[in-house]
C-alpha positions, 0 to 999 in steps of 0.5 A: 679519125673523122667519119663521113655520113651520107644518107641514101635515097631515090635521088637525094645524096645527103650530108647527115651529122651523128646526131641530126636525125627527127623525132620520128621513129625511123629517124631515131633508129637510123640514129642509133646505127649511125651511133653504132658505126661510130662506137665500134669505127676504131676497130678498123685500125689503120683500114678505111671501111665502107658500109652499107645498111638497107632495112624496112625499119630504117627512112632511107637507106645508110651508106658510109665511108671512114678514110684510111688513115692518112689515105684520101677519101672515096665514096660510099658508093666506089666499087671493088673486088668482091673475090669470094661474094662472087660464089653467090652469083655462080651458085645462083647461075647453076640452080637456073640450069637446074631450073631449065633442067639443063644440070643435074646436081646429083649427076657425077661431074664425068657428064660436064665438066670438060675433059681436060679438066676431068683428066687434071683432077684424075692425075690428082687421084679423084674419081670424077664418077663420085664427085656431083656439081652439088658437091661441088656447091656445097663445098663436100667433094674432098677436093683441095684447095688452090687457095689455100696452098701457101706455095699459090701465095708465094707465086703470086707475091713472086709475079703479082701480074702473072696471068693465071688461067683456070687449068694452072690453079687445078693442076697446082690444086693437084700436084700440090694439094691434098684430098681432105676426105672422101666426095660427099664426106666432109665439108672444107671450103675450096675455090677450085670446086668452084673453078670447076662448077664455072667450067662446067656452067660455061659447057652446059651453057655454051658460053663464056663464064662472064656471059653466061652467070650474067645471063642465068644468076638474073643479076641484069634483071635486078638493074646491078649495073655496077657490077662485072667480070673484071679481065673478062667484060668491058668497064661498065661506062660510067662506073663509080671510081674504084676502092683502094683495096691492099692485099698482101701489102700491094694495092689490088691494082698491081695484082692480075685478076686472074689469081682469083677470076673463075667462079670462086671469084672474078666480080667487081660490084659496089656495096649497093649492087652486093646487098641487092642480089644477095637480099634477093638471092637469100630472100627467095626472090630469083626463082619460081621454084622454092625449092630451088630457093631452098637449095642455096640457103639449106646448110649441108648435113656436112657443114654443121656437125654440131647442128649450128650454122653451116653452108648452103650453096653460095651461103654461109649461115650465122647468127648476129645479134641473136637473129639467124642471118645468111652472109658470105665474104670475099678474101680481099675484105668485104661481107654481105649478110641478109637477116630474114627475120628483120629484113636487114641487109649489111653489106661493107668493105675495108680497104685492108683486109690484113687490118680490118676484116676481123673488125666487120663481124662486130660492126655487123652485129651492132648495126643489125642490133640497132636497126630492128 
């Protein structure tokens, strides 16, 4: 299967061949990613992958695209949903009220997260008393999931267009989930917490949740202008043309976006947009405070029990290629990961998920490996 190559720079679109680069260093680095791409493109099956690799070693920028098979082809710059990616941005957004002194992350939740939800999760039996926003954030507050819940995809497969809203996935996260521990207990990822921390972003902030991450996570500031709210902002005029993304073997365009629109996801972005906040994000490069810098790439207590790894707040922490790198991913198929040490930065999406999600940890390690 053929894979086409374009080489990114300030103003310059460039065809480039696996083996056209020059005899300068740069350029012969450049080429051993390109031939790490092309080493490991067959593990994406049937699934089109785009990718991209920004690092201060490299001459330019990387951007590629490998067509599904039998599919058309699409630019390495089209834009998708990020479902999950979107936590970083909403973590960001709540450490900014956290800067402005407006939330406080050890407060209980009873003082802003609005009543009619603070009633749902006490039909569900949690104390809203004992649960915090950095729990929340965290991903340590013992709430289920609606995520997770088999009968949620059932749902969604029975009427994929069905609009869902914020209270209908914790009310199902109540009625049919179950609590996985004590609020502070135990680390087990949940998208309704962070359904609750983009209410409570909206109440704090006295704005929709479309605006008010938009004006707080500071993803304007870094010029990302492919990147919005679907269902809940206007298509930005001139938008790269969309990736074919599948889920559950239905192209995403048949899907409601509001099966995963509240804060534990709802962005559409590109690949160049993506690996720009979440290199800033990870770097330290949002706030004034570096604490508040610290807080999102710091794993909890709770999610390395073996002293490895672990999450933050909008951040997972794993190791490529024997480098400590900060990523996240989205459940509809694409990765974002920052290297600190080497200042690399990957982000990539596939077109199906089912097919070729498993594949992109192994590129990522190959391709970190070659850019340094």
């Amino acid at each position: 299967m053929n894979m086409r190559l374009i080489v990114q720079a300030v103003g310059i679109v460039a065809a480039l061949g696996l083996n056209a680069c020059s005899q300068d260093p740069g350029h012969e680095r450049l080429e051993r990613v390109s031939a790490a791409i092309g080493a490991t493109a067959d593990g994406f099956g049937q699934a089109g992958l785009i990718l991209y690799v920004e690092s201060p070693r490299l001459p330019m920028a990387l951007a590629v695209a490998r067509p599904a098979a039998g599919g058309e082809r699409f630019a390495p710059d089209a834009t998708m949903r990020i479902a999950s990616n979107t936590k970083t941005f909403v973590a960001a957004a709540a450490l900014r009220l956290v800067e402005r002194g407006q939330l406080d992350l050890d407060a209980p939740i009873s003082r802003t997260l609005p009543i009619h939800l603070q009633n749902l999760l006490a039909e569900g039996d949690y104390d809203v008393d004992a649960i915090t926003a950095r729990m929340l954030l965290q991903h340590t507050s013992g709430l289920a999931d609606h995520a997770q819940l088999q009968s949620y995809f059932e749902q969604i497969l029975d009427d994929p267009q069905r609009l869902w809203s914020r209270e209908e996935q914790v009310a199902l996260a109540m009625s049919e989930g179950e609590a996985v521990g004590a609020p502070g207990e135990r680390f087990a990822y949940s998208d309704t917490g962070y359904v609750l921390i983009g209410a409570i972003i909206e109440t704090v902030q006295g704005a929709p949740l479309a605006d008010s991450v938009r004006a707080l996570s500071g993803m304007d500031g870094l010029g990302l202008e492919a990147t919005w709210w679907e269902a809940l902002e206007p298509e930005p005029d001139g938008s790269p043309e969309r990736f074919p993304q599948v889920a559950f073997g239905l192209t995403l365009s048949a899907i409601s976006p509001s099966v995963d629109l509240y804060g534990g996801g709802g962005l559409v972005s590109n690949l160049e947009d993506l690996a720009r906040f979440h290199r800033a994000a990870a770097s330290g490069a949002l706030f004034d405070d570096p604490a508040l810098d610290a807080a999102l790439i710091t794993p909890s207590p709770q999610s390395r029990p073996d002293g490895e790894g672990g999450y933050g707040m909008g951040f997972f922490i794993r190791d490529y290629a024997g480098e400590t790198c900060l990523e996240h991913s989205g459940f509809w198929g694409t990765l974002a990961v920052y290297c600190p040490a080497t200042d690399i930065t990957v982000t990539a999406a596939v077109t199906d998920a089912d097919q070729g999600f498993r594949a992109l940890g192994p590129l990522v390690e190959d391709v970190v490996r070659a850019a340094r």
